[in-house]
C-alpha positions, 0 to 999 in steps of 0.5 A: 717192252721192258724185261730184265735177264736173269740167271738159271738156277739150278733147282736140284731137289725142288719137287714143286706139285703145285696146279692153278689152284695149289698152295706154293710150298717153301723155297729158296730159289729166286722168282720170276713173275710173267704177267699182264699179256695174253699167255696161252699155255697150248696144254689141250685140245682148245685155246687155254690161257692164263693171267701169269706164269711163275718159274723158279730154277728155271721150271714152271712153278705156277700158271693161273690167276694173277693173284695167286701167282703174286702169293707164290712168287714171294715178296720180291720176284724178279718181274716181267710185265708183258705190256699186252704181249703174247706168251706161248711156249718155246717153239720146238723145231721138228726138222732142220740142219743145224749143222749145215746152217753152221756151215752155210755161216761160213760160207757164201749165202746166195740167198742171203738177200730178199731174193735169189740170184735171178739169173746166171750173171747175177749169181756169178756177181754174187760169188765174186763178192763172197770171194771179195769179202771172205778174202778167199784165196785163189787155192782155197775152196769157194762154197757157195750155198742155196743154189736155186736152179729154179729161180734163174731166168735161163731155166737151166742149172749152171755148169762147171763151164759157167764156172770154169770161164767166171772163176779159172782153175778154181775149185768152186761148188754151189751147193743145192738148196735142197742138199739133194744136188751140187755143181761143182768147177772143172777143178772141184771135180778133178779134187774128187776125182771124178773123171770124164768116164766115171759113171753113175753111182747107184742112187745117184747121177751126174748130169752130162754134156753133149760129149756124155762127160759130167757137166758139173751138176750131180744129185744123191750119192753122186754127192760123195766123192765132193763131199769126202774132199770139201774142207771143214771149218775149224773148230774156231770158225765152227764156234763163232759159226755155233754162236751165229747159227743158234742166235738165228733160231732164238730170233725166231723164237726157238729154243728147240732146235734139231740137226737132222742128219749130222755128219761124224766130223759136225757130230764130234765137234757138237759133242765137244766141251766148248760146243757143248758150254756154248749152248743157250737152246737145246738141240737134238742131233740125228747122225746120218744112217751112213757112219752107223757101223761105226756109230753102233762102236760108240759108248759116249753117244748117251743116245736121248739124253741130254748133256747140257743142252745137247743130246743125240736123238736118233739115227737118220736115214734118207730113203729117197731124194728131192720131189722139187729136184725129182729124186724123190721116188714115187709108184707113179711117173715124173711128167717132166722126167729125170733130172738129166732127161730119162723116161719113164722116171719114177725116181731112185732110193738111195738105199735098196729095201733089204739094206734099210730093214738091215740098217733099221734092224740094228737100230730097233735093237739098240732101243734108239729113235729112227727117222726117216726121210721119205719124201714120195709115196714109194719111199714111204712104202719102203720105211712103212715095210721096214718097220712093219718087218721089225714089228714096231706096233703103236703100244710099243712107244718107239715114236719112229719118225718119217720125216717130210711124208710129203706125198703119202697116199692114204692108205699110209695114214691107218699104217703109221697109226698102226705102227705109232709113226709121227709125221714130221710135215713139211707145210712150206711145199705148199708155198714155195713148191706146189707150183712145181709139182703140179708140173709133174703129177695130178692135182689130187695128188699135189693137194694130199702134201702134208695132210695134217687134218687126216692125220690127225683124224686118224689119231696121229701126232704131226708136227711141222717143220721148215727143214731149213736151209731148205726153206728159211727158219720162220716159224710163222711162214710155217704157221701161215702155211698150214693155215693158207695152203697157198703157192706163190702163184696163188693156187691152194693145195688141199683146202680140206687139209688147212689148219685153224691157228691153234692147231698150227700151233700145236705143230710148232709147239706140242707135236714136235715135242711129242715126236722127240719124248719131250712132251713133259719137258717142253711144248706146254706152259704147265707146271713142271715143264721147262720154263721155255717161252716166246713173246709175240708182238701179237696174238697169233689167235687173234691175228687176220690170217694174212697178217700172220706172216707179219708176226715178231718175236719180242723176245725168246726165254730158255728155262727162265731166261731172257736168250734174245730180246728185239733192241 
């Protein structure tokens, strides 16, 4: 594929109107011409393309007939032949951690690999080669990320005693791939200072041993006392971090990212100069509920507005936990139990009804965005009261955002319908952990995650997200995901709920951008929005749906310009 880079230009006082079959007024801008390929615009409900798109200053002029796009973009453009390749917006990211993939850039990756560790020695191994390759020393914190309990052959989490007896008087922490959990050494633990008689916090726990001292493993709030004593990164290692971390969702074709749940110190150094200069996407960050006091304080937060290609969102809040890790909280039973054993275990909120309608209540009154995580059926129950109490109706337009909805019920669909809530689905749980919640509830239930098909029958706006690192940032897992429903071991989840490719589509492209107010902006190949695009090896609308999966990014456009191309 041939394509050629070329320079943003800002178009200040360009106010082009021009439609497909509009006349291009005078302009001083350069042009590019986007051509000879399959360009789906995803700008209504049914597949619609065009033979060429023109941009000026880094916005979409012209999209329609090749002919009338060679008279519009002048004498001279700066042409880009997609030699038969397809063209689609930019894919928007409903849902990630963009901050925590920076962190995980500066730490050990245990899945970094094609598969995890699949046993204890193996992870171990792994560990020892971080170490190795970093050149951490002994004083230093050893962080390894995406521990994956489930994939171990010996069907256990580890322990601080694995970690004591592999790397003494060390403080190690393997961090949960779902960021609901940690394992921390016997020195990690004493740097927290968490003791052999420290109890539980609410909403939280520490899994113990024979002797009822914490063995090292610890989910939700349990968390924080890790947290508060981990080291930071410094502000160069975050650049090269930011640098790395971005070039991963431009890969993939993104050139919308969000960080939900950005923590104060990674909120502060996203909103610095350099991190700010640094930026080749966009990138919408959503702080966590838990510094609200003292972002409520703030006066630089401009809270939905961009300042280059960064704007801070919303707040996040996290009612519950982990379905995978069974800390989500549900109406009904886990089978399986808690974590460390309890029954009847419904699971846990993190926070109590009365402090989410308090936390919300001065949110709402700010006019900014909420989201809020809710993974089972009860912790959707609380964030539905908690908006219905603030009286957040549809025509009101505040969008808030219940993000992963895994397990609602349907009487949760007419509510968010009522109320003007986007799900922010999450289609990869069908894939990489369906298997695992059948263990734990009916299969009717199991078949109702993500159900993109009745939301939208009752009139709402889903999107689809990989909440990554939780699951990899591949928006064509994603996309096949919604499309197959299928587990690892082959089971469908809900085949009245799959989607047909464009409607995958729309919750990679159109959705998201609705739930972020940047349906106007970005999402579509239309006049007057960004000049956001990816180009595919192939057309996902053509494509046998078990080759979906298969599907390469050529390259990837912000506003005009070529940001990351396949050598």
């Amino acid at each position: 594929m041939k394509a050629r880079q070329i320079g943003f230009v800002a178009a200040a006082g360009l106010a082009l109107a021009i439609g497909a079959s509009g006349e291009a007024r005078p302009a001083l801008d350069p042009a590019s011409l986007w051509h000879d390929g399959t360009i789906i615009t995803m700008d209504g409900p049914v597949p619609r393309t065009v033979q060429a798109v023109v941009v000026r200053g880094g916005k979409i002029v012209f999209a329609g007939s090749e002919a009338q796009a060679r008279k519009i973009a002048g004498p001279r453009p700066d042409v880009h032949d997609l030699n038969g390749a397809t063209m689609l917006p930019g894919f928007v990211d409903a849902h990630s951690h963009f901050s925590m993939l920076m962190q995980v850039n500066t730490g050990i990756d245990l899945d970094a690999g094609e598969q995890p560790p699949g046993d204890i020695p193996a992870l171990i191994g792994l560990i020892h080669s971080g170490i190795e390759a970093r050149k951490v020393a002994d004083s230093d914190w050893v962080i390894a990320w995406n521990y994956k309990d489930a994939a171990l052959a010996e069907k256990r989490h580890v322990t601080r005693e694995d970690l004591d007896a592999a790397f003494p008087g060390r403080k190690v922490l393997l961090v949960h791939f779902t960021g609901h959990g940690m394992v921390a050494s016997s020195a990690a633990l004493a740097a927290a200072g968490v003791k052999d008689d420290t109890p539980d916090p609410p909403g939280g726990m520490f899994l113990r041993d024979t002797k009822g001292r914490p063995n090292g493993v610890m989910f939700e709030t349990a968390l924080y006392a890790i947290a508060g004593v981990m080291p930071r990164p410094t502000p160069a290692q975050m650049l090269e971090a930011l640098e790395q971390t971005q070039k991963g969702y431009a890969s993939v074709g993104f050139t919308h990212a969000q960080d939900g749940g950005a923590q104060l110190p990674e909120l502060n150094f996203l909103l610095t100069e350099p991190a700010r200069a640094a930026m080749k996407i966009d990138l919408a960050i959503l702080p966590s509920y838990a510094a609200l006091d003292k972002l409520l304080t703030r006066t630089d937060l401009k809270m939905g507005q961009y300042q280059g290609h960064t704007k801070v969102q919303g707040i996040k809040f996290v009612l519950d936990g982990s379905p995978q890790a069974r800390t989500a909280l549900f109406t009904r039973q886990y089978k399986l139990g808690s974590p460390d054993g309890q029954h009847p275990w419904h699971g846990q909120s993190l926070v109590n009804q009365g402090e989410f309608d308090s936390m919300a209540a001065k949110v709402h009154a700010r006019g900014w965005q909420m989201f809020v995580h809710g993974n089972g059926d009860a912790a959707i129950d609380m964030a539905i009261k908690g908006f219905d109490r603030l009286g957040i109706k549809a025509k009101d337009d505040r969008r808030p955002v219940v993000i992963h909805s895994q397990f609602q019920r349907r009487d949760h669909l007419p509510a968010y319908a009522r109320i003007g809530v986007g799900p922010a689905y999450f289609s990869n749980h069908t894939l990489y952990f369906a298997d695992t919640h059948r263990t734990n509830f009916p299969r009717e239930v199991v078949d109702f995650i993500s159900p993109f098909k009745a939301a939208m029958k009752a009139g709402l706006r889903p999107s689809n997200h990989s909440d990554a690192p939780v699951t990899r940032l591949n928006p064509f897992t994603q996309l096949w995901s919604s499309m197959t429903r299928t587990s690892l071991t082959g089971v469908v989840s809900g085949a009245d709920q799959r989607l047909t490719a464009y409607e995958g589509l729309q919750m990679l492209t159109t959705g998201p951008a609705w739930q972020v107010f940047e349906e106007n902006r970005k999402g579509r190949i239309r006049v007057g929005l960004l000049a956001d695009f990816v180009v595919l090896d192939r057309n996902p609308l053509a494509t046998p749906v078990d080759q979906i999966r298969g599907i390469k990014v050529v390259m990837t456009v912000k506003e005009g310009r070529v940001i990351w191309a396949r050598d």
